[in-house]
N, C-alpha and C positions, 0 to 999 in steps of 0.2 A: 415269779414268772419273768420279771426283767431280766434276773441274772441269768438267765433261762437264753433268754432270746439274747444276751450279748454271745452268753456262750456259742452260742450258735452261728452268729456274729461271726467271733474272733476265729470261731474254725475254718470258717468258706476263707476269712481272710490268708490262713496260713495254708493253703489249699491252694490255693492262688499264688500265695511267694512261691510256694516249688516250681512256680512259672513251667515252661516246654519240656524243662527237664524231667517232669514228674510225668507227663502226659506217655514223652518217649517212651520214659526207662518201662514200661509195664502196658499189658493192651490193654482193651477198653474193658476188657470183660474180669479184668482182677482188680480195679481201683486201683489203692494204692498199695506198695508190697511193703511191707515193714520185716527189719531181717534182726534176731537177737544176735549181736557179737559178742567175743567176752569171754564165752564158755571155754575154751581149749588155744591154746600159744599155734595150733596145728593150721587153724583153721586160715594166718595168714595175716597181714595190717590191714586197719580202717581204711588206710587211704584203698588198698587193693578190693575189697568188697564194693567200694565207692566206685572203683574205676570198671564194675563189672558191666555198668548200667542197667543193672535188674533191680536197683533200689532204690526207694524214693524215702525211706525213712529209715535210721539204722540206732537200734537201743542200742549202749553200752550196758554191758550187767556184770558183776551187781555192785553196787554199796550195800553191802550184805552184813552190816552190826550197825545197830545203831540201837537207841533208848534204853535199853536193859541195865548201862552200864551209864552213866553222867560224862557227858560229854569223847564218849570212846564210840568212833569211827573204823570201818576197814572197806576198804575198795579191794575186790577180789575179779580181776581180767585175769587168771587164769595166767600169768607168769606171763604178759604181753610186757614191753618197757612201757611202762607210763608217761615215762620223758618225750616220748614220741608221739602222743595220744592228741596230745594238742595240736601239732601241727598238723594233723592229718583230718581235723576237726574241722579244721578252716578251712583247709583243701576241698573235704566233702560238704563242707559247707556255700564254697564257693560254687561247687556242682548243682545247686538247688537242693541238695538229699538235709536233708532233718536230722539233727542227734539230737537223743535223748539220753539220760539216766535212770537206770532203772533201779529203784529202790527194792530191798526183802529179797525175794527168791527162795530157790529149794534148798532148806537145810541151814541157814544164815544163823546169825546172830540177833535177833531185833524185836522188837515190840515198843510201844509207843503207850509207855502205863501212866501217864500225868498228862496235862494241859501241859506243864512245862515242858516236858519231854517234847512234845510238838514242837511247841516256841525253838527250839535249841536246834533239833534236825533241820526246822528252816533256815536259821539261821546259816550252819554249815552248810547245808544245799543252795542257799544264797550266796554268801560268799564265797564258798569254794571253788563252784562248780557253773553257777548263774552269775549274774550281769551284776552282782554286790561286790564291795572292793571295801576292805578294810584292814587298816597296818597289822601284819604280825598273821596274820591267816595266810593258812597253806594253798596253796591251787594246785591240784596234781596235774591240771591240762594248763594250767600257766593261764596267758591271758586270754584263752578259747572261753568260748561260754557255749554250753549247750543250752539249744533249742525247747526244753523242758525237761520233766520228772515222769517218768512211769511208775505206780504204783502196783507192784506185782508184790502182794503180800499174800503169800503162800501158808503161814502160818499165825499163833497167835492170835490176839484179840481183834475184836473191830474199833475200840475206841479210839477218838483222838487222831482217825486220817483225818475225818470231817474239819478238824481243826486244821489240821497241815495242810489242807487244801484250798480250805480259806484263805490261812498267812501267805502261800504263795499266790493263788492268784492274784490277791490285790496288787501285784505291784503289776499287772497290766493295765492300771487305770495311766501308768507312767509312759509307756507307750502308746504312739499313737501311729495306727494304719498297719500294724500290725500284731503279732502273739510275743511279747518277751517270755511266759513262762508259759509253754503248752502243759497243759496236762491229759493226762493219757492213763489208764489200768487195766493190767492184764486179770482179766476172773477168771473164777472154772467153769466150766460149761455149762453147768447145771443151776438154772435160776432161781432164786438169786445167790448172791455166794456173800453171805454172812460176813463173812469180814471185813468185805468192803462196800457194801449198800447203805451206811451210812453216810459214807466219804462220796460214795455216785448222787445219793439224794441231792446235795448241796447242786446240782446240774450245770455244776463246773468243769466239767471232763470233757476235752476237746473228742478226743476217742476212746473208746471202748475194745479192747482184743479181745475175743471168746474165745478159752482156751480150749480145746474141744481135744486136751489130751493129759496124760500124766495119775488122773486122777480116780479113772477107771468107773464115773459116771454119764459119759456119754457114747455110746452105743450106737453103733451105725445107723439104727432104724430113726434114731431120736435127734439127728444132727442139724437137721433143718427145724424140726420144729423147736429145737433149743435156740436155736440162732434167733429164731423170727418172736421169738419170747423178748429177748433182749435186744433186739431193734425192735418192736415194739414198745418197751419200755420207757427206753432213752431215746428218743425220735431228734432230743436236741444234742446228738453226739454222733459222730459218725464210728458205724461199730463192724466190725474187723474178724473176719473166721481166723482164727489159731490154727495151725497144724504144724506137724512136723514132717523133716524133708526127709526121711529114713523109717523103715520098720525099726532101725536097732535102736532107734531114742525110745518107738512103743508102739509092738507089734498089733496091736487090738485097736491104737487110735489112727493108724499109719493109713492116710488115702492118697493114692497115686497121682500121679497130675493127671491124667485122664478121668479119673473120678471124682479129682474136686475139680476140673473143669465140669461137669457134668451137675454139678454141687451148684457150682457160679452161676449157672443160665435159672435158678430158680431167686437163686439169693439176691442174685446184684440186682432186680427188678426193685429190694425194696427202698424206699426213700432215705434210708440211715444207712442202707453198706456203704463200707469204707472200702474195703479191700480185702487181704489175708495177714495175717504174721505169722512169720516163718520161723520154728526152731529147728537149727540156729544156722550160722552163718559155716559152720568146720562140715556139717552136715550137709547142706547146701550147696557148698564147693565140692564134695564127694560123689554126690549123685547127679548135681546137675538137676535140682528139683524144679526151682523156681523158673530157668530158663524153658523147661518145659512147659509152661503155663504160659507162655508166649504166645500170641499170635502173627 
């Protein structure tokens, strides 16, 4: 229960660093807008989804291989330059907006089959990518550090997040007044989602994203009361409706801005919404979803 209530803690805390910027960028009635980048070279630079002011948290995805293989990594942006990724990190970071990394995703390379396995990925998500510094390690954003780890494990086992979640939180005891390693995971809709309810149990997850698409278990009639399952559950996290900004990413999970406004005046009443997450950012510059949800 204590790590419980830090957790809960450390979140209002990083809630609060997005200071005025976060309040602006989104109305009262979406929280916060969390936007996936990453997926397609089309969709444009970090710094530019940054400078749209509709985001107040923006994943990069994916590090998509990791444990299968002893110590083999692969960052996949989707043919963006990487050289650039950091700079733009800092930029958006100077805007109050949040980056994260999003680990797993659809179709990856990764699973997490040993304790060690765990130990090793934090290691390189420490170092590489977080606030660790050690000779001879790569940094593909140089000396940026993002904001936290998303856990979107789309496929694979459940064992051994629980572990990774642990190793990285702790180093927020290192920090103080604020969240050095947010963590965050994205599930499927439908409660609970097995592969990662061991890794939530530990009630170390700053937020929670419902992904209420892709998967072909959540169904229009069921969309709230899957929500209110899982902010229910997690009361010490702040939890976040998923959707997407297009029918063409998936025609059956696809709801308008007008109908998940209409979505929001039920949800955001409960004590754990967060907000929405948007897939993805190439999409969202297309239609012009998220700016719709404006007030």
């Amino acid at each position: 229960m204590a790590l419980r209530r830090l957790a809960a803690l450390l979140s209002l805390a990083v809630l609060l660093s997005a200071g005025l910027t976060a309040v602006s960028a989104t109305s009262q009635n979406t929280g916060d807008t969390v936007i996936i980048w990453g997926r397609n070279k089309e969709e444009g630079s970090l710094r530019e989804a940054c400078d749209t002011g509709l985001y107040t948290t923006v994943i990069i995805s994916f590090l998509s291989a990791f444990g299968y293989k002893p110590r083999y990594y692969n960052l996949d942006i989707s043919g963006h330059p990487v050289s650039a990724v950091g700079t733009d990190i800092k930029y958006c970071q100077s805007k109050g907006i949040l980056i994260l990394l999003a680990i797993g995703g659809q179709g990856g390379e990764y699973s997490l089959p040993t304790s060690q396995a765990a130990v090793e990925l934090h290691d390189h998500l420490w170092y590489s990518y977080l606030g660790g510094r050690r000779n001879g390690v790569y940094r593909p954003f140089g000396d940026a550090n993002v904001n936290g780890i998303d856990f979107f494990i789309d496929q694979g086992a459940r064992e051994h997040y629980n572990e990774l979640a642990k190793l990285l939180y702790a180093h927020n005891k290192d920090y103080r007044g604020t969240v050095g390693v947010m963590l965050t995971a994205t599930t499927r809709c439908e409660y609970p989602d097995h592969r990662l309810d061991e890794a939530l149990g530990t009630g170390l997850f700053h937020r929670i994203h419902v992904k209420m698409f892709s998967d072909g278990r959540c169904p229009a009639w069921s969309r709230r009361q899957s929500f209110e399952k899982w902010a229910k559950t997690y009361p010490q996290s702040r939890v976040l409706i998923g959707v997407v900004a297009s029918p063409d990413v998936d025609k059956e999970a696809y709801m308008s801005p007008e109908d998940l406004n209409k979505l929001l005046q039920f949800i955001n009443k409960l004590p754990s919404f967060g907000g929405i997450m948007v897939w993805d950012r190439f999409y969202d510059k297309k239609t012009g979803f998220t700016a719709r949800l404006r007030v």
